[in-house]
C-alpha atoms as one frame of an Amber mdcrd trajectory, in Angstrom:
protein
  77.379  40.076  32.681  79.582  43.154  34.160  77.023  43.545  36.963  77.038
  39.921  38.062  80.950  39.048  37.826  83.370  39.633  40.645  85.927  42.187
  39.251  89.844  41.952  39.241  92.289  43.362  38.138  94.153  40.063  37.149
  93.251  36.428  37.209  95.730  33.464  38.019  94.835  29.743  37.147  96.402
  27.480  39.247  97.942  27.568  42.472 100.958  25.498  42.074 104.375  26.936
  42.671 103.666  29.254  39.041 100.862  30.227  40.140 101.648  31.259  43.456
 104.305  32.922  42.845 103.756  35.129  40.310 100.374  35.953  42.007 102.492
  36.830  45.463 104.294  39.353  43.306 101.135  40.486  41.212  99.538  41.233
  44.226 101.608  43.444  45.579 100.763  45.918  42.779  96.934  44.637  42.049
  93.961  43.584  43.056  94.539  39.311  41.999  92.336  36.586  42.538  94.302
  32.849  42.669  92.445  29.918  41.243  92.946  26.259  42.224  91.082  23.535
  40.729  91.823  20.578  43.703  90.979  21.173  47.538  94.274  22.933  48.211
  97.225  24.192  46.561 100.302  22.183  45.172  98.448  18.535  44.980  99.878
  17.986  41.603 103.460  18.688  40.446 104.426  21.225  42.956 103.571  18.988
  45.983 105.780  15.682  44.583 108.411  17.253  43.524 112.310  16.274  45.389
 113.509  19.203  43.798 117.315  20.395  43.950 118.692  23.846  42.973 120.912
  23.616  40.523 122.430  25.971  38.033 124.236  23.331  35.899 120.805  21.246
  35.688 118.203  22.024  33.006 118.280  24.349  29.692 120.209  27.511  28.985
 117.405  29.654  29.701 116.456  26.856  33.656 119.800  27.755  34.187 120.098
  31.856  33.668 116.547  31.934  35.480 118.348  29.183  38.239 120.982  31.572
  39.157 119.113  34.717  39.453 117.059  33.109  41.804 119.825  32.439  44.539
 119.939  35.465  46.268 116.175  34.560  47.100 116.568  30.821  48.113 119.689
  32.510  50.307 117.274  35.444  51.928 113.724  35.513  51.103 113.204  38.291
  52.962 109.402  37.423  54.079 108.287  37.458  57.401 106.911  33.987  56.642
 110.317  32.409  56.010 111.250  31.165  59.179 113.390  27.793  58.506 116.452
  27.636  55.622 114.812  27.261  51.920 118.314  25.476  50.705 120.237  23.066
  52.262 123.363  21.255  51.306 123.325  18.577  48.368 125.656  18.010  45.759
 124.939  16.530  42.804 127.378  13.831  40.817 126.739  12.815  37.053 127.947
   9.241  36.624 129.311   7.767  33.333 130.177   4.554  32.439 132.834   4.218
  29.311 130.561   3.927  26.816 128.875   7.193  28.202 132.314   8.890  28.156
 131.328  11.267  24.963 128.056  12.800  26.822 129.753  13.423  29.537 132.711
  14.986  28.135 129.967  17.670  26.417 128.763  18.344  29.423 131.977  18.993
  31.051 132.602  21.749  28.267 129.076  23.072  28.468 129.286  24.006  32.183
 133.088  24.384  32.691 133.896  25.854  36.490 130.619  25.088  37.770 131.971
  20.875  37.743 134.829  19.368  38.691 135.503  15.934  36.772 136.599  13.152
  38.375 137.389   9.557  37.937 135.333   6.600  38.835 137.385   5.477  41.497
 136.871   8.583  43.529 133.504   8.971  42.467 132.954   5.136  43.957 134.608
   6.337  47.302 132.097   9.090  47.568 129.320   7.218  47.047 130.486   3.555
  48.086 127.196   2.207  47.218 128.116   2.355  43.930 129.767  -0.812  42.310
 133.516  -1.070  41.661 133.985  -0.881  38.031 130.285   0.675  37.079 131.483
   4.595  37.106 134.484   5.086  34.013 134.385   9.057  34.984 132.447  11.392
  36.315 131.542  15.397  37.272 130.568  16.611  40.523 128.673  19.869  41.229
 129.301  20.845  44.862 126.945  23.429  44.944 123.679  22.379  44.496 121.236
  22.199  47.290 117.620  20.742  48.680 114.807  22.371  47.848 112.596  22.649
  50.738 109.461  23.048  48.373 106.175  22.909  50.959 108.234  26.142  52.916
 108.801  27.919  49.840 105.097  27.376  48.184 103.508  28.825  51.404 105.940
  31.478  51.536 104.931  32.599  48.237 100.664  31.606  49.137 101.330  33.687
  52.428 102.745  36.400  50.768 100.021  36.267  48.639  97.031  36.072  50.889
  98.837  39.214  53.082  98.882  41.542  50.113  95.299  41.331  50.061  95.174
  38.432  47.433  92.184  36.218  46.916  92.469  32.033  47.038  89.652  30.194
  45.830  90.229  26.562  45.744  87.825  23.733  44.483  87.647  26.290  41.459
  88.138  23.945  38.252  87.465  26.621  35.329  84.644  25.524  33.267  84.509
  28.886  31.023  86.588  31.145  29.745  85.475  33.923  27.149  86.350  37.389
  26.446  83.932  40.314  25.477  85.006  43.975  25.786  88.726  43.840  26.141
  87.542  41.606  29.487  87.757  38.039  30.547  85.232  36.196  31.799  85.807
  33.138  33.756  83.399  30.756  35.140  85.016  28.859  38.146  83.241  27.287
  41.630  79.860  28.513  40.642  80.966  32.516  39.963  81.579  34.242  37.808
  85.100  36.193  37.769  86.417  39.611  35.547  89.446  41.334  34.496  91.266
  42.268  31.673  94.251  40.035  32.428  94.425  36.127  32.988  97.805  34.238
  33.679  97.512  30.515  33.005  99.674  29.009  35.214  97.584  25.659  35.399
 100.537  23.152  35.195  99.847  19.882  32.539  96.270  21.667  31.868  97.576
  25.019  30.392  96.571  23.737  27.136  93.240  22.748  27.945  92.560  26.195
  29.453  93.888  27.949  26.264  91.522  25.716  24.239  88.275  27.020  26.550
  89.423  30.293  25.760  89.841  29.825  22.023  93.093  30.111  21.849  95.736
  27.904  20.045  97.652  25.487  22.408 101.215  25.639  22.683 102.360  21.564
  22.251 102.321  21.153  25.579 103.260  17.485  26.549 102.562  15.695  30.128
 105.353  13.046  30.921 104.963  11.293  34.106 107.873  10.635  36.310 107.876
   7.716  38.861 109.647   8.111  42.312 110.411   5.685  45.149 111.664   5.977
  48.951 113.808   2.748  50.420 115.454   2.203  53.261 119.241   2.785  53.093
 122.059   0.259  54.067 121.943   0.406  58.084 126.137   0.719  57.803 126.014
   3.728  55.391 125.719   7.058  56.504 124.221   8.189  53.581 123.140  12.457
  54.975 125.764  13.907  53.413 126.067  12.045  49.970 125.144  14.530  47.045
 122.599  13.517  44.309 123.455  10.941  41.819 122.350  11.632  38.077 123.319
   8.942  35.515 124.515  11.246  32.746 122.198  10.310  30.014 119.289  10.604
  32.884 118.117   7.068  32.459 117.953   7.250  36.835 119.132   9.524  39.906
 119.484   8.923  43.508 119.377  10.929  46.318 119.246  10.878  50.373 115.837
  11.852  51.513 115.118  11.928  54.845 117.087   8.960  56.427 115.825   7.273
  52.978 116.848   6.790  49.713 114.651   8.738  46.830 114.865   6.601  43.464
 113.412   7.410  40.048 114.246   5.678  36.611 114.101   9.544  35.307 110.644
   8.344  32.929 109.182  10.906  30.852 106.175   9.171  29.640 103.698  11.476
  27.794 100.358  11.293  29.659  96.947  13.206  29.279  96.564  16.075  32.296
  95.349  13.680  35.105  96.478  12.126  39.030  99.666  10.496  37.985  99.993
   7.634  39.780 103.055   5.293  39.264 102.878   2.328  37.169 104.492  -1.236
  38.144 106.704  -1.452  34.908 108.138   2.196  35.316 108.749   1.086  39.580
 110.225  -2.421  38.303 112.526  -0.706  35.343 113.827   1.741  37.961 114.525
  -1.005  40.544 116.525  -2.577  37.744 118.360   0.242  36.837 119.593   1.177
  40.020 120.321  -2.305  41.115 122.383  -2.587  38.121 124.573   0.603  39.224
 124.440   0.613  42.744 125.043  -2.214  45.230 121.921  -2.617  46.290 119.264
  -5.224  46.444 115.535  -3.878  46.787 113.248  -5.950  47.982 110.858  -3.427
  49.741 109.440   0.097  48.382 108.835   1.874  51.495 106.687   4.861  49.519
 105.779   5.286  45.323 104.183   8.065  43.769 104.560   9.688  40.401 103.947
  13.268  38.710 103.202  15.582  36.021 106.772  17.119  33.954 105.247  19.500
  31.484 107.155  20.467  28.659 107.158  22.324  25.031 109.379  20.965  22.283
 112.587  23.051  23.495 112.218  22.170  27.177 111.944  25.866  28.239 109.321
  27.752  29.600 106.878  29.761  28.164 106.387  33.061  29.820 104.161  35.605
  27.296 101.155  37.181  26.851  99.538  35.524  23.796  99.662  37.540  20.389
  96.465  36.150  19.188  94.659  37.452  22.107  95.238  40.602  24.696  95.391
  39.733  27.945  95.624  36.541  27.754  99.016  35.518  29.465 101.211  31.637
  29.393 103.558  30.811  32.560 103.971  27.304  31.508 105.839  24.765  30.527
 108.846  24.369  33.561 109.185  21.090  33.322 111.117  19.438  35.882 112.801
  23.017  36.809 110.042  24.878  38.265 111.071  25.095  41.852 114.338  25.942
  41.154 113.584  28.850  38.816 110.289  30.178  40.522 111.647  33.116  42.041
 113.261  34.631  38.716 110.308  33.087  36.638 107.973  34.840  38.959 109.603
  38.048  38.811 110.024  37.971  35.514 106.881  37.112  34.573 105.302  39.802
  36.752 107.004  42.561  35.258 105.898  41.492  31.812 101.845  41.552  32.520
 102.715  45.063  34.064 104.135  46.128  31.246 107.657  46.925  32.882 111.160
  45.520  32.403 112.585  42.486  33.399 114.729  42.611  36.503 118.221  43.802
  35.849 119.705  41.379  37.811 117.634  38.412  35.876 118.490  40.465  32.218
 122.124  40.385  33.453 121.573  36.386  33.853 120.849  36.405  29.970 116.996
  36.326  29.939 114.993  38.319  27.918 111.115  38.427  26.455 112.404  36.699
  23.339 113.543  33.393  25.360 110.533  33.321  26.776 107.776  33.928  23.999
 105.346  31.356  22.892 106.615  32.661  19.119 109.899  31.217  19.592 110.711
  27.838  18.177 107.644  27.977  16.022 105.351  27.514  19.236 102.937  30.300
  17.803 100.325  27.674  15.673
């Protein structure tokens, strides 16, 4: 078996924005092959995601990793970063009065980072919305795009330059370990080393299970988005994000369109989301219902893969059960927005180093991040 398997020093499964990132970093330091099950990188999660950076959006842990990922997003420092990763966004969190007590929590929780607001200014910067629907409000005014198809291939570049190998079409069929080794059959090879990072999105489970290892409770929940075209009288470029406090919807400007989603977290089994009519017609409904605006024609729908554990917060480890074997899973909704910490983080933990000081500063440590945390060790 040693004769006939391509060696490495570490293996990454899946080449979403986890996986590519942490392997970009890896790679710098070893000798890392980069495994993608679909015809290219980022078809699943990482390619439909509308993501925003956000500090005040996600978990305690989202948010330390958020922040220490801004000097990044501001300089990425990579030859291959040649347009802006962030641009200007906003996001407001609407309340009606009987939503009043959520938002109020959330107020406290963040503090400086929000201003609150009523609903009459709130309907003035957004006058789509309809008189009387927003009781208060909190606006975040700096929060940003996400342009995610720049950063993924700054992080696959960086990669591929740092001598790192891609193999796509390479669904993993086997997984065993013999000798303090892994062993992992993928696009008709056979591939070694000692370390393997599952980073394989809504199928991080399944790949534990192939390698005898417990799973971690990981739970798929589909998300349904929509484009439409925007009121012809509304110039709608510079209007932040809007997030209905309790998440039941958000909208946001998207390329001379508007991006809608009724915010659905429907557990699904790893798979090609695909959006179904009752989630589209249930968003329509909610946003019709808050906004002044009648749809009548989706212009684009699509759906994805949210992938969560039962405390919403990543899972970045090697297992105890088994050396070498190591979890990046488990972002959720937040893993643009957090890959450059995540990554870096993650990477000094399968080379046995410390976590950055600046992300340690941030509040992040091993312990956040374990799969023995919350009772996720089974």
């Amino acid at each position: 078996m040693d004769v006939q398997a391509k060696q490495f020093d570490i293996i990454v499964i899946g080449a979403g924005i986890a996986g590519a990132s942490v392997a970009a970093e890896l790679a710098k330091k070893a000798k890392v092959v980069l495994l993608e099950r679909e015809a290219y990188p980022g078809y699943h999660t990482t390619g439909r995601s509308a993501a925003i950076y956000s500090s005040t959006y996600g978990p305690s842990t989202i948010r330390g990793l958020t922040r220490a990922s801004r000097d990044f997003y501001k300089n990425p420092n990579s030859e291959f970063a040649t347009t802006p990763l962030l641009n200007p966004r906003g996001i407001l969190f609407i309340a009606r009065s009987d939503q009043n007590e959520t938002l109020d929590m959330m107020a406290a929780e963040l503090g400086d980072s929000v201003t609150s607001i009523d609903g009459a200014l709130a309907t003035e910067i957004i006058p789509l919305l309809r008189k009387g629907y927003v009781n208060k409000a909190l606006i975040d005014k700096i929060s940003f795009d996400i342009d995610v198809d720049t950063l993924h291939q700054i992080y696959l570049r960086e990669f591929k330059s740092s001598g790192g190998e891609l193999l796509t079409n390479a669904d993993v069929t086997g997984l065993n370990k013999s000798s303090n080794k892994w062993f992992v059959q993928a696009a008709g090879e056979e591939l070694q080393a000692p370390i393997v990072v599952n980073a394989s999105g809504a199928w991080a489970d399944h790949i534990a299970k192939l390698g005898g290892i417990s799973p971690i409770g990981l739970v798929p929940k589909r998300r349904t988005a929509m484009l439409v075209t925007a009121p012809p009288t509304l110039n709608i470029a510079s209007w932040p994000m809007v997030v209905d406090i309790d998440e039941e919807f958000y909208l946001k400007p998207d390329g001379g369109k508007l991006l809608l989603s009724p915010a659905d977290e429907t557990p699904s089994v790893p798979c090609d989301a695909q959006p179904e009519e009752l989630d589209v017609a249930i968003g329509v409904d909610r946003i019709e219902k808050a906004f002044d605006l009648s749809i009548r024609k989706i212009d684009h729908k699509w759906a994805g893969l949210r992938s969560f554990v039962k405390d919403k917060s990543p899972v970045a480890g090697f297992d105890p059960s088994s050396d070498g074997f190591f979890w990046l899973a488990g972002q959720g909704g937040y893993g643009i927005q957090s890959a450059p910490a995540l990554s870096r983080t993650a990477a000094a933990l399968i080379l046995g180093r410390d976590i950055p000081t600046d992300i340690q500063d941030e509040g992040i440590t091993a312990a956040d991040l374990s799969r023995t945390r919350m009772g996720l060790m089974t």
